[in-house]
C-alpha positions as semicolon CSV with decimal commas, in nm:
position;residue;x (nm);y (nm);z (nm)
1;X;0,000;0,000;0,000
2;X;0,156;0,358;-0,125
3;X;0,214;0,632;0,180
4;X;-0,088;0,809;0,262
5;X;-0,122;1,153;0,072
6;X;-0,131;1,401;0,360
7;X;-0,164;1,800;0,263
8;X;-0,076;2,124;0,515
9;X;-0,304;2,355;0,399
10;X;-0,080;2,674;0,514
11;X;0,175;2,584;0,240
12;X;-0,028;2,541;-0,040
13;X;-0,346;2,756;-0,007
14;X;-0,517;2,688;-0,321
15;X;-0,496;2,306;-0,284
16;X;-0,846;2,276;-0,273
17;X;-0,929;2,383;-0,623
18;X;-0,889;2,025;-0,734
19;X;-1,131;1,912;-0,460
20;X;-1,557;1,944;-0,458
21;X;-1,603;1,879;-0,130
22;X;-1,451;1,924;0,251
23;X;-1,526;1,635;0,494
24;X;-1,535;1,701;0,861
25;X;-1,542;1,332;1,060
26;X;-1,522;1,297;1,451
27;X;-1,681;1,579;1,615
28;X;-1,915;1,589;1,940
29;X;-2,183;1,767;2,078
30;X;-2,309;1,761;2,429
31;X;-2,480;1,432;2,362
32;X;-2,148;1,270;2,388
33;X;-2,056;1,185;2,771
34;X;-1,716;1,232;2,801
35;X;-1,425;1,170;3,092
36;X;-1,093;1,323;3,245
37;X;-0,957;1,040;3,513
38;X;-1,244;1,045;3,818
39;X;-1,487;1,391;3,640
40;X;-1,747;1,317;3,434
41;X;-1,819;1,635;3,138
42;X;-2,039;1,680;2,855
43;X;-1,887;1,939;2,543
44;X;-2,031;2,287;2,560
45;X;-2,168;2,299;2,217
46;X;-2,545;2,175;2,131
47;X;-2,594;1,995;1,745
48;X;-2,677;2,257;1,540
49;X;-2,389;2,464;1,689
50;X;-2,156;2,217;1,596
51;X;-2,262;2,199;1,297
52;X;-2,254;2,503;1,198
53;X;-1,893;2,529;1,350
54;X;-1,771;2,279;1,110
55;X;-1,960;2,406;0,786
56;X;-1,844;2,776;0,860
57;X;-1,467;2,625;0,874
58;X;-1,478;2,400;0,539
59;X;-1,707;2,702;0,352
60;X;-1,512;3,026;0,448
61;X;-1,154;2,897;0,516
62;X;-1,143;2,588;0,198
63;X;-1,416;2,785;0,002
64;X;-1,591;2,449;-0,047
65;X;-1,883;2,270;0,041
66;X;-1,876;2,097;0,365
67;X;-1,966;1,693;0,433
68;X;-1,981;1,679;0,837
69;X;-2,008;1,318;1,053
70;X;-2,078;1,459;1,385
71;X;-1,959;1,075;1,591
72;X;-2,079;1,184;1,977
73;X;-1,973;0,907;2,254
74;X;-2,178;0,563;2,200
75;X;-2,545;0,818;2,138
76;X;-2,696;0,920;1,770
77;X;-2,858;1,197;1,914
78;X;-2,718;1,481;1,767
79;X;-2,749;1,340;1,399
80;X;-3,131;1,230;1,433
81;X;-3,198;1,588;1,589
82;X;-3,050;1,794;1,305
83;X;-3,148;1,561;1,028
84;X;-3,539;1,723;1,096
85;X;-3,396;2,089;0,987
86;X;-3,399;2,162;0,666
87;X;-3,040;2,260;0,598
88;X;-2,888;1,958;0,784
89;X;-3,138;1,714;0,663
90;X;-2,868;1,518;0,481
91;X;-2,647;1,487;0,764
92;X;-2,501;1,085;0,760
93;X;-2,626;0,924;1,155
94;X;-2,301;0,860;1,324
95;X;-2,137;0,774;1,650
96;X;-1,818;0,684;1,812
97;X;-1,854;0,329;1,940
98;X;-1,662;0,222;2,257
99;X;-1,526;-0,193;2,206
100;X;-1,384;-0,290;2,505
101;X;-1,126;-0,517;2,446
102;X;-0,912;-0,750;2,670
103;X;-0,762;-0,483;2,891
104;X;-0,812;-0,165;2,686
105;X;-1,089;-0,031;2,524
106;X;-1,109;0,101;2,154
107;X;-1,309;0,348;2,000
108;X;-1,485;0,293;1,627
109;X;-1,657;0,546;1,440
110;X;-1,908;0,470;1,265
111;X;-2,042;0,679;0,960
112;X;-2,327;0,691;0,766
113;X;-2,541;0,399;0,977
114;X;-2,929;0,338;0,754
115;X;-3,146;0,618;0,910
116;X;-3,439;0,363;0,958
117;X;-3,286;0,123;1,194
118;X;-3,069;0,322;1,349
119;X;-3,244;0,334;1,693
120;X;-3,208;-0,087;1,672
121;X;-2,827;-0,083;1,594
122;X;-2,794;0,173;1,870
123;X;-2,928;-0,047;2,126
124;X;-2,713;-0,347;1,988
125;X;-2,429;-0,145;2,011
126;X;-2,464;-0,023;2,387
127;X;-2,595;-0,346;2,502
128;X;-2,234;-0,487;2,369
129;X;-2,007;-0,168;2,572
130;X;-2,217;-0,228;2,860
131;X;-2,176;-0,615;2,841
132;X;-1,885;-0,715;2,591
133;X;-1,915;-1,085;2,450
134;X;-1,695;-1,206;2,249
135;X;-1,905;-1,440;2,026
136;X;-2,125;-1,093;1,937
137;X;-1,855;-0,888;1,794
138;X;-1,803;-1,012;1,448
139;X;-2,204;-1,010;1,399
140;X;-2,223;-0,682;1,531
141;X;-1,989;-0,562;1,291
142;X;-2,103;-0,804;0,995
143;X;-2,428;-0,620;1,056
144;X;-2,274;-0,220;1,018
145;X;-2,091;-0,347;0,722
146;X;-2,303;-0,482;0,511
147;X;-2,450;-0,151;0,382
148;X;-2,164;-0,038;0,160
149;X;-2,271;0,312;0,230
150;X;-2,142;0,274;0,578
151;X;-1,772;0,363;0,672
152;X;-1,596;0,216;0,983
153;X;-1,317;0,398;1,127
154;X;-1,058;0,296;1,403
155;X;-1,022;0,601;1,576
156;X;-0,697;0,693;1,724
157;X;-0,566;0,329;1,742
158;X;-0,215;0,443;1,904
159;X;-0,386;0,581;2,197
160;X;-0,319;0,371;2,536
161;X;-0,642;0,628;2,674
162;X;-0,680;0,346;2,942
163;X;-0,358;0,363;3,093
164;X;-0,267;-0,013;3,030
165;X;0,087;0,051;2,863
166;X;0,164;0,138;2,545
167;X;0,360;-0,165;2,471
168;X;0,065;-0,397;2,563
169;X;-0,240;-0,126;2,419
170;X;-0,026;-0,162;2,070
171;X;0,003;-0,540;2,110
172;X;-0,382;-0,518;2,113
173;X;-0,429;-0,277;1,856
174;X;-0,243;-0,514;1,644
175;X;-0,469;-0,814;1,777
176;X;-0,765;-0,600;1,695
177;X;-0,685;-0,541;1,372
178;X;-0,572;-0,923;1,210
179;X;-0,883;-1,034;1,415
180;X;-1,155;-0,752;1,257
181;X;-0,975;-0,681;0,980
182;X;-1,250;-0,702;0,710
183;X;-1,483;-0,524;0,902
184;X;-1,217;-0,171;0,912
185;X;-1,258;0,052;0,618
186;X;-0,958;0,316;0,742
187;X;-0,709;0,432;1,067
188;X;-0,751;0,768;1,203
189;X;-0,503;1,055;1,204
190;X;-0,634;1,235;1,519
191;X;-0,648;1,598;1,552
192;X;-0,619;1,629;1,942
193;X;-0,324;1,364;1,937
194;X;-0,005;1,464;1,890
195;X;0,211;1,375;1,578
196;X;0,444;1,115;1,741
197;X;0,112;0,923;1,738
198;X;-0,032;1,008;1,439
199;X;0,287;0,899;1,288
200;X;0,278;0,536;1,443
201;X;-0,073;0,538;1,314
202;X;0,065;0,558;0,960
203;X;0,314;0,316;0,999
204;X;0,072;0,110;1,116
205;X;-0,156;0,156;0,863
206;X;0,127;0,091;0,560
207;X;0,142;-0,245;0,756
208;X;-0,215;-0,346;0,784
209;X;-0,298;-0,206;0,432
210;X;-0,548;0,049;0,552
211;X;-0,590;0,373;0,471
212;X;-0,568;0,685;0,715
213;X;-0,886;0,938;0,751
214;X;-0,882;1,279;0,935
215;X;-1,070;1,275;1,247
216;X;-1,068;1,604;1,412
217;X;-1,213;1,500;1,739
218;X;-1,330;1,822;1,849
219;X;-1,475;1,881;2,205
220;X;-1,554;2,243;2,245
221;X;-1,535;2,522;1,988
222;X;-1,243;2,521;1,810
223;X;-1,326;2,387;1,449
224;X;-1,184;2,032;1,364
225;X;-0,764;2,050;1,305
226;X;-0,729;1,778;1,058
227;X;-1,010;1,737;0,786
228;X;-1,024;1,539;0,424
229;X;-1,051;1,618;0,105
230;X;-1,294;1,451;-0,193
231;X;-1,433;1,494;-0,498
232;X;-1,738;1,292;-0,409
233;X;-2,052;1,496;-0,414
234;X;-2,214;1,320;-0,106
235;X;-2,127;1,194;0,206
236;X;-2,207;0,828;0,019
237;X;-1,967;0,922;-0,206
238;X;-1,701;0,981;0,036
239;X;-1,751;0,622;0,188
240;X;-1,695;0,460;-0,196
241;X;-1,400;0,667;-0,207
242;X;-1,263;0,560;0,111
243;X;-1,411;0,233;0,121
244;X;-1,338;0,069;-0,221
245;X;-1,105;0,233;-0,371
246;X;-0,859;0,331;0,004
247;X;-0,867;0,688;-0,185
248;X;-0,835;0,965;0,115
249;X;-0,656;1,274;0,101
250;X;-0,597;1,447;0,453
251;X;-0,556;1,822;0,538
252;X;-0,419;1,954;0,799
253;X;-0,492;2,296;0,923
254;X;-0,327;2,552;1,078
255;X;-0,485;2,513;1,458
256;X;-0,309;2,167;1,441
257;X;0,059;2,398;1,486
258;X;-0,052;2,563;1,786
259;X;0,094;2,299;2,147
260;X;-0,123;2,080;2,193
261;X;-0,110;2,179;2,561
262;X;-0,255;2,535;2,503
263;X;-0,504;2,338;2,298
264;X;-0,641;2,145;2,530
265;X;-0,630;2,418;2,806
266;X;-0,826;2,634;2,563
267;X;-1,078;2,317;2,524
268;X;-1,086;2,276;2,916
269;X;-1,166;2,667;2,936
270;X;-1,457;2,668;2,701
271;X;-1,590;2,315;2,893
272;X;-1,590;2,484;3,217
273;X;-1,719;2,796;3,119
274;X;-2,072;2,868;3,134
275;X;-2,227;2,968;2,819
276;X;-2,636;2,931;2,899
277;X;-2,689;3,049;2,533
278;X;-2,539;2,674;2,421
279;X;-2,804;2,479;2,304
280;X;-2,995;2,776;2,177
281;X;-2,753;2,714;1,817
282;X;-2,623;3,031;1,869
283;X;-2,214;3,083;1,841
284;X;-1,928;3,352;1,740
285;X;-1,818;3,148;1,453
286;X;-1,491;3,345;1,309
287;X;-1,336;3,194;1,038
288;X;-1,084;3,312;0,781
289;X;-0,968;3,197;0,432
290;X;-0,696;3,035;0,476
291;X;-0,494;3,254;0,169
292;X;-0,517;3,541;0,426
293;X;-0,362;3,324;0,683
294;X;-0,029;3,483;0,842
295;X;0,131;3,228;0,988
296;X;0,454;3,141;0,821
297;X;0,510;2,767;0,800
298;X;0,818;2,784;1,061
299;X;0,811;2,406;1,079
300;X;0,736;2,103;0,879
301;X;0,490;1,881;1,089
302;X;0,413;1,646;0,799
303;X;0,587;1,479;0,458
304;X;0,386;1,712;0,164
305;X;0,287;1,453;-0,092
């Protein structure tokens, strides 16, 4: 399998001219129950907001029209709830699953799931996180696959987020991977992880044959760091690409530069701050074409393909 083709969109602003579309995967809303060690949090943005964080990033700053997964913790939620507005109607029902898995955990996304039995697949799904067998697995996942308009993502498979080792969380990972290998569509290049991971998780992926997908993984209200590219016209269209044909092409943007540490301070910031407006949809979006952008590439994060 040939590297994956990985763009940084501050040094070459007109990339997207030769794409349609901008795809925004792994975002959540305050549907998605989240956790620091012993606290227990819920992101300070509601659906729509979200939403409309995303689109006003892909539209102003790529100048293109946006594709947006919004994959909240092991709940559909937020998808079902905007697909009844007009403008979001089309808007693929997603969610990031949580497998546990010998030791560790590991976290799926799951794009694009058939709007009409979505609320049974849920159920499925959280019936397996709450009570993991190991006989159910492989149907569950023979059962998301089989509509080819469904993608399956392994999100941030580097990621030892339980604390078991990274030696023995990669030994896993690997497990994981021979095991459900024909049920994984693409690895995830995460946009809250830093790039000693995300590199691993391209090595990994030239090993297992998969391809790598952006997955922003936004919490609060900064838009979505790493995003993809596609000439696919729908969100369907996206899957084929990625699905069939292990076509993605992955952009970083310029928020990714910024330490990670101030990052996730920022993130903490907005979570803990009260903003009683939240689920109301309304937000300061401020977004900038990314031509205008002054920051001078003073380092190279990435191989430009």
């Amino acid at each position: 399998m040939k590297a994956p083709t990985i763009h940084r969109a501050w040094l070459r602003p007109d990339l997207w001219r030769r794409f349609r579309t901008g795809v925004s995967l792994h975002s959540h809303t305050c549907h998605s129950r989240e956790r620091i060690g012993p606290l227990e949090w819920r992101p300070p943005i509601a659906p729509r907001e979200a939403w409309q964080l995303e689109r006003a990033q892909i539209e102003t700053a790529l100048q293109r029209p946006a594709l947006i997964s919004i994959t909240d913790h092991d709940n559909i939620d937020a998808p079902l709830r905007l697909r009844v507005l007009s403008d979001s109607r089309n808007v693929p029902v997603s969610l990031e699953w949580t497998v546990p898995f010998h030791e560790t955990e590991f976290h799926l996304g799951l794009h694009n799931l058939p709007p009409r039995r979505a609320h049974e697949r849920m159920a499925a799904l959280e019936r397996h996180t709450k009570d993991p067998r190991w006989a159910d697995l492989e149907g569950l996942l023979d059962w998301t696959v089989q509509d080819p308009e469904t993608l399956v993502v392994f999100n941030h498979p580097c990621w030892d987020e339980r604390r078991v080792g990274p030696e023995l969380h990669m030994r896993r990972a690997g497990e994981f991977i021979r095991r459900y290998r024909p049920h994984l569509h693409a690895l995830e290049l995460n946009g809250l992880r830093p790039w000693a991971e995300n590199r691993r998780t391209v090595e990994l992926s030239l090993r297992c044959g998969l391809p790598v997908v952006s997955g922003g993984d936004r919490h609060a209200l900064e838009p979505n760091a790493l995003l993809n590219l596609t000439c696919a016209a729908t969100f369907s269209e996206f899957v084929e690409e990625v699905r069939a044909y292990g076509r993605s092409e992955a952009l970083i943007m310029p928020q990714y530069r910024k330490p990670l540490a101030l990052r996730v301070a920022r993130m903490v910031a907005e979570v803990i701050h009260q903003r009683p407006r939240h689920t109301s949809g309304i937000i300061d979006i401020n977004v900038e074409p990314l031509s205008s952008d002054p920051i001078h590439p003073s380092r190279r994060l990435f191989s430009n393909h």
